[in-house]
N, C-alpha and C positions, 0 to 999 in steps of 0.2 A: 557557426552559430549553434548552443547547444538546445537541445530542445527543450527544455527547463531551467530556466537561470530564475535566481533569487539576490537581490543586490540591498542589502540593507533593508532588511524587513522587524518593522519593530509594529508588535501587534499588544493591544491591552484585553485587558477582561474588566470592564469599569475602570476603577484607578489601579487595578494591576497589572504592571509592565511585565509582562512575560515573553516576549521574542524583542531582545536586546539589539536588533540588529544583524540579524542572520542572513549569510551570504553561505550559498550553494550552486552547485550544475549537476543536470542530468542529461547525459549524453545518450541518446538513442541505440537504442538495444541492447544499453546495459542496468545492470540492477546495482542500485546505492543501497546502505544500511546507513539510516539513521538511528542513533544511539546514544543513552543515557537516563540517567535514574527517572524516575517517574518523579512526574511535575517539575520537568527542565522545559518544557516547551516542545516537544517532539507531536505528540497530535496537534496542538497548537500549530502549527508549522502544517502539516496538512489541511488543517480548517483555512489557513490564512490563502493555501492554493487555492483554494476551492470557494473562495470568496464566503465560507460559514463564519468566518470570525475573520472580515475584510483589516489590515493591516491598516494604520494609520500615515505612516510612514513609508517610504521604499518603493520596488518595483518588483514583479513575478514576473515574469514573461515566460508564452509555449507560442513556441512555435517564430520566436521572434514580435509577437504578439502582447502587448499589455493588458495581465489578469486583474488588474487591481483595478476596482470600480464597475467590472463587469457584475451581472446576475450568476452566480451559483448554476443553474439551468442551463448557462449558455456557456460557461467555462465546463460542462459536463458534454455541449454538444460538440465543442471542439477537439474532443477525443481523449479526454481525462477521465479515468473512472475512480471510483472510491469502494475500496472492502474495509466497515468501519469495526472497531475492535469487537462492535455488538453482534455484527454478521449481517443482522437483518435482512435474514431469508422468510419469506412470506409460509407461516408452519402447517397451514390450513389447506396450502396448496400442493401439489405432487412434485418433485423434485424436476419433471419436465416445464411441468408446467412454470415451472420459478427460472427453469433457461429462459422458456419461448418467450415471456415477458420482459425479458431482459435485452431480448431483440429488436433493434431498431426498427424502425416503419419501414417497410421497404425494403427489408436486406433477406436475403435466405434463408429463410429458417431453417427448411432440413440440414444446408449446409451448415449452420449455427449450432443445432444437434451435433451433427456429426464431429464437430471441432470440441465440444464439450465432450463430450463421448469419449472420442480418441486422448483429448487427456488429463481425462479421470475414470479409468474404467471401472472401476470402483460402482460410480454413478450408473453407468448405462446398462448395469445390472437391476437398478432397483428404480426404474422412471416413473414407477406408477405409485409408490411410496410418500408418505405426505412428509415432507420436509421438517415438519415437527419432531415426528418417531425417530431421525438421523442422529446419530452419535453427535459429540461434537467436532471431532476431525469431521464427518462426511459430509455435514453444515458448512464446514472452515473451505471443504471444498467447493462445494457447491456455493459459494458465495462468490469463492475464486473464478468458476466457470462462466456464473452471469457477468463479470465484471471483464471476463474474457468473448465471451459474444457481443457484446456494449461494440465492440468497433472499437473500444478503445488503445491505442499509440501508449498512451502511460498509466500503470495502474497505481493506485497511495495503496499500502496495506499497512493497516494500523492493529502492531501484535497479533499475530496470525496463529500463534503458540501458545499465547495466554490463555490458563485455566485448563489445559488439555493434559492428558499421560503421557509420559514420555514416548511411548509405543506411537499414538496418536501424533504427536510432535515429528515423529518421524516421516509419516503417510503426508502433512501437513509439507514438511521441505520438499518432498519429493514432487508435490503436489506445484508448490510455487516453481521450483526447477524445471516442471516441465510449462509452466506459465510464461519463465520466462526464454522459453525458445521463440515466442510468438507477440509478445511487447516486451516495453520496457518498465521497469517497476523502480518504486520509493519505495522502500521500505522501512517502518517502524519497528523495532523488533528487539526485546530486552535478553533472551536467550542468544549470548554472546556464539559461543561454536556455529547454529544454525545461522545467524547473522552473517558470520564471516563467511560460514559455505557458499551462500547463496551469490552474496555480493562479489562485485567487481572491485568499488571501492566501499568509502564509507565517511563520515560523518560524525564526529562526539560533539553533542548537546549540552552545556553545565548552565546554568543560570540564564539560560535564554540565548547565551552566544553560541557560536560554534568555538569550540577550544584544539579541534583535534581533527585531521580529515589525509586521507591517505590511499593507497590501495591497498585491499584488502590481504594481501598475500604477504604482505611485507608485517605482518601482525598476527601474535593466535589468541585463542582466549585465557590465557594465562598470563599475557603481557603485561608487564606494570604499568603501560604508557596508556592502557584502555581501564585495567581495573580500577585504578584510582577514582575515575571518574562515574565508574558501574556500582563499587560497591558501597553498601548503606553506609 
């Protein structure tokens, strides 16, 4: 059973058909790339997990579990977390302060700390700093971190890269690489090379189908069998 399976999911936005009937698996403890041009359906496909933009069509399942028709809320308590392409780190607050929020009721905080800490250390030099003044890699992290104290088994990350410097881009991989020694991750991600570093396998998106899906080694980012489908 894998721990994320998607069986014919066709989801709208009013009367536009935007996930064709998308079928996927995410196996546990590994990291997928999903991938393709922008407005193919790729966040779309994360909203549909997450019951934000509930599929009309199909089946999600975690855990062997049926996502579809559930509350958003309650596909979050089942150990799904979401880093959305916005970040949506709270800027008013201190960078500790946006972990220990991000901690369940009831679970360790200091140990919670200490697992953000150890990997980003980046972060648990500057805990007292208001999440506003952060670059936008140390944001890109620090979003990864709450999303990594959550308790969460699977994370979505939707464009982790987007808008940043290449330098930044970098702290950013290195940042998910150490994320995913400790869950397992979807990844959304239009930066073909760090897409394939990252991932295990992967996923091409065109017109709402999936067209294209493989492991990721067997592929680089010059390939014609990925760019066709990447470039404008």
């Amino acid at each position: 059973m894998s721990l994320l399976e998607l069986d014919s999911v066709h989801t709208y936005y009013g009367d536009s058909h935007v996930l064709e009937g998308v079928s996927l698996t995410v196996e546990e403890g590994e990291t997928v790339a999903l991938m393709g041009r922008n407005g193919v359906g790729k966040t779309t496909t994360l909203r549909s997990i997450l019951q934000l933009t509930p599929p009309s069509e199909g089946s999600i399942t975690y855990r062997g579990e049926e996502l579809v028709g559930r509350e958003t809320h309650e596909v979050a308590g089942s150990g799904v977390g979401w880093i959305p392409e916005e970040r949506r780190v709270f800027a008013q607050l201190s960078v500790e302060e946006n972990v220990r929020i991000a901690v369940p009721e009831g679970a360790d905080v200091d140990a919670a700390l200490e697992l953000a800490w150890d990997a980003f250390p980046d972060l648990a030099d500057i805990p007292e700093r208001n999440a506003g003044a952060l670059s936008g890699g140390q944001q890109q992290m620090l979003a990864i971190a709450r999303g990594l104290v959550g308790n969460n088994d699977l994370l979505l990350v939707d464009e982790p890269s987007e808008g940043l410097a290449p330098l930044i881009v970098e702290e950013v991989r290195d940042a998910l690489a150490r994320a995913a020694e400790d869950t397992t991750i979807l990844l959304v991600e239009q930066n073909l090379p760090m897409a394939l570093d990252l991932a295990d396998r992967f996923y091409v998106v065109d017109h709402g189908s999936v067209v294209d899906s493989g492991d990721a080694d067997e592929v680089d980012a010059d390939s014609d069998r990925l760019t066709r489908y990447l470039s404008a």
